[in-house]
Structures are given as structure tokens and as C-alpha cells.
N, C-alpha and C positions, 0 to 999 in steps of 0.2 A: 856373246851368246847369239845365238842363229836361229829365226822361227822359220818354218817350213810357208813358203811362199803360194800359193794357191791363183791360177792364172785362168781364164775363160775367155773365149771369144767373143764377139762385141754381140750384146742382146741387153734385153731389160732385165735389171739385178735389183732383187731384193734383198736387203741386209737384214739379217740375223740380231738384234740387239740384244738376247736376252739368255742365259742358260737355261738346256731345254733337257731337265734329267728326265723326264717320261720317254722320251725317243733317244735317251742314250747320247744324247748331244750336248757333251759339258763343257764349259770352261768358254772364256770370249777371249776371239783373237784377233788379230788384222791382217790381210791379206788382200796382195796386191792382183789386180785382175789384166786378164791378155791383155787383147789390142787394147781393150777401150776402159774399161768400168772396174774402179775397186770398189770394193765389198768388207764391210764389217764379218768375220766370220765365226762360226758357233763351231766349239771343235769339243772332239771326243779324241784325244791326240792332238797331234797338228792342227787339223784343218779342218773347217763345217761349214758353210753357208748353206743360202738359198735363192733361187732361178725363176725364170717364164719361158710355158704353153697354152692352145685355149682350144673350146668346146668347139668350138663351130666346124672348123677346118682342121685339126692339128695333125693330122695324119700319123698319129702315132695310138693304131688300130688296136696292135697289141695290147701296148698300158694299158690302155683304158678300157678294154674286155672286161664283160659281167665274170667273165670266170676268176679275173686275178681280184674281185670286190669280195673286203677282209671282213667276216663277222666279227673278227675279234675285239671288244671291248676295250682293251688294252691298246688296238692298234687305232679305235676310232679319239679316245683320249690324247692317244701322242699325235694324231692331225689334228686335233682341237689345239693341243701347246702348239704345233710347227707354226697353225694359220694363223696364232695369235702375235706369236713372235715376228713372223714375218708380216704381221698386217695387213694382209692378206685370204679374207672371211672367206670359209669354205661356201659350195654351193647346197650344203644338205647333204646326206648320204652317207654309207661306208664310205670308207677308203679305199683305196688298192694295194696289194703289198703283194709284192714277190721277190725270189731271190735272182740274183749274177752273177757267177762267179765267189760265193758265198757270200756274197755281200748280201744285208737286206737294202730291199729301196720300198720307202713308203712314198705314194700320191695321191693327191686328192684335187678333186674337181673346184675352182673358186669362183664366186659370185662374179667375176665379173669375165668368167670364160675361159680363163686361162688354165692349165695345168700344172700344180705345181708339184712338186717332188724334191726326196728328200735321199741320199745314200746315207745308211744310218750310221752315226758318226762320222760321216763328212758335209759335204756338199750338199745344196740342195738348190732350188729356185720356181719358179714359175715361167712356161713358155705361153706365148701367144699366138694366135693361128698365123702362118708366114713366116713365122722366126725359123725353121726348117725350111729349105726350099731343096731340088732336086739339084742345085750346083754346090750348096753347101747342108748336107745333109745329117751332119752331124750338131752336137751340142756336147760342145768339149769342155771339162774340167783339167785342168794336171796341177798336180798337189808335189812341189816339190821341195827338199830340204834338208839337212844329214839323216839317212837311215832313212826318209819317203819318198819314194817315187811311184804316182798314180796317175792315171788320164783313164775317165769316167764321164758317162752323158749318157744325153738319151740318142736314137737317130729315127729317121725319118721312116715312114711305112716301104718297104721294098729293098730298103738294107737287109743282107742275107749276113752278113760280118763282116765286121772291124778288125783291121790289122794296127800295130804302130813299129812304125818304120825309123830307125835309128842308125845315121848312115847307112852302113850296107846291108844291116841285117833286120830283120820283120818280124815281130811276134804278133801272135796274134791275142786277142782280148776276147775276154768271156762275153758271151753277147748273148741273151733270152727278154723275150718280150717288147721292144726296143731298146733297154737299156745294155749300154756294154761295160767292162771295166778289166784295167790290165794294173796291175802291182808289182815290183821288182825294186824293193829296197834297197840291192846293191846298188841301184844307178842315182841313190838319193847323194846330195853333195850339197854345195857351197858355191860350183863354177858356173854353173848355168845348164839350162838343158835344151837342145830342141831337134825336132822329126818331123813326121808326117804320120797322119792318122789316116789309112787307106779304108773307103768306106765298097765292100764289092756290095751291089745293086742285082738284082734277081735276073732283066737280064744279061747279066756277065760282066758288064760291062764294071768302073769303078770312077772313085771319086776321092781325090787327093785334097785332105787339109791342112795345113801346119799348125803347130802346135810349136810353142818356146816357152823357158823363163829362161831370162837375166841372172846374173852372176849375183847371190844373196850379201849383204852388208851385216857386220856385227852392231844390234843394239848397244 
């Protein structure tokens, strides 16, 4: 058997310890993380954790806009489980919730500055101010496995869209509010995967990441 592998770039990672049915985030699973850091993960399917952003500097204008702050009672409960699960205590307030590419992503502001968010039944985390910088401006997920393949994050203030670059050919990803997200189950597998996440910047210009998993091993 083959669980779908879940990979990020090197930042501070919050693991997920706990099943989170209010936010549609079931079942605990493991998952190994990119360059640097694995992560306990909380999955709805495959794959769930959660991430780091913060208040002070985060440049990520969009998100955290009073216009994307959720009345909904429903959505302020399921950042009450996310922040508890993750450990992670929010700073007071609604939340934020908007969509990407149909995906939901909830976040919420946390006591100690940072941003965390959630793609609803995947991924999630908390960013720090500087965890985004203008040479790496993205915050990559890729969730990969038989039947998943996802690469998902948030990106920096001044990202116009996210491409992902797969040998020769480029698709692009849903991208609203900072967050982006690109899905094509057929490239899900067993052999390993990896590209480049092309991030274009407002003016013109562009910002290449890489992005890989490893070849998966049978439990």
C-alpha cells in the first residue's frame, strides 16, 4: 500500500496531531516534507497539515483583507479546532475564508503574529513575517501519490500568477487573494515527481522555484 506523500519547502511547520471533523479535516496521516521538515498530517483524503505567516510584515495584503473576514459561526468554530490542533492560539477575531480555484482556504491571525491557514481538507500551516521574501516568494505544498497530484501555498504581495512548469510544458494554477492551487490527478503515481513553480511578479518580471517528491515506498 502507497500513502500519498505531502512535501514543502523549508519553513516552520506545525503538525496537525489531532482529527479535525468541524473543518472537514479527517483521519491522521504522515507525511514527508521537501527540503527540510516532515509534518504529522491531518487529511480529508491523502493529505492535511498545517504551516507559518505573521502580523507585523507578512506581505500577504490580500489574505488578510477586512473584506475576506468570515461572519460565519461555522467558520469561526473550525479556526477555533484548526488553532487548537495546531497549537497554535488564535489572536481574537473572525477568521478569513475565501476560495481558489474551488478549493476553500480558511486563516486566522495567531497570538503570537504569525498567519496561519488552512486548504480545507489538505494542508495547512502558520507563516512568519520574512518566511516569504522577493527571491522566494512562494509557500509551496505538493501532495503527491496514486490518483493526487497538488502544489498549493500561499505567495507573496505583488505575485500576479503562479504557473507549474513540468518539463516542457506549463500550466497554470488558480491563484485569488495570495493563495494559489493547481490539481491533475493524472500525474498522481508511485515514481516521483518534480518542476518548477513559476511565480510572475506585477512588474513582469518572474521568479522560479522548484518543487519535487521522491520515488513513494510500499508500507
Amino acid at each position: 500500500m502507497f500513502n500519498a506523500r505531502s512535501r514543502r519547502r523549508p519553513g516552520v511547520a506545525v503538525a496537525l496531531l489531532a482529527p479535525i471533523a468541524a473543518v472537514a479535516l479527517v483521519g491522521i496521516s504522515t507525511a514527508a516534507s521537501s527540503t527540510a521538515t516532515d509534518r504529522a498530517a491531518v487529511a480529508d483524503g491523502p493529505v492535511a497539515r498545517a504551516r507559518t505567516l505573521s502580523a507585523g510584515d507578512l506581505r500577504i495584503a490580500a489574505a488578510t483583507a477586512a473584506s475576506l473576514t468570515s461572519p460565519s459561526p461555522a467558520d469561526g468554530a473550525a479556526a477555533g479546532v484548526f488553532a487548537q490542533a495546531a497549537g497554535v492560539p488564535t489572536a481574537g477575531g473572525p477568521p478569513q475564508a475565501w476560495e481558489v480555484g474551488g478549493r476553500g482556504v480558511l486563516g486566522y491571525s495567531a497570538a503570537d503574529g504569525r498567519f496561519c491557514f488552512v486548504f480545507r481538507g489538505l494542508t495547512g500551516g502558520c507563516l512568519a513575517a520574512g518566511s516569504l521574501t522577493d527571491e522566494q516568494p512562494l509557500d509551496i505544498t505538493t501532495d503527491y501519490g496514486p490518483g493526487t497530484f497538488r502544489v498549493y501555498g500561499l505567495a507573496l504581495d505583488g505575485v500576479t500568477a503562479v504557473s507549474i512548469r513540468i518539463g516542457a510544458t506549463e500550466y497554470p494554477a488558480a491563484f485569488a487573494h495570495n493563495a494559489f492551487f493547481f490539481s491533475d490527478a493524472a500525474r498522481g503515481g508511485t515514481a516521483g515527481i518534480s518542476g518548477e513553480l513559476v511565480a510572475t511578479v506585477s512588474d513582469g518580471s518572474a521568479r522560479t522555484q522548484r518543487f519535487g517528491v521522491s520515488p513513494l515506498t510500499a508500507n
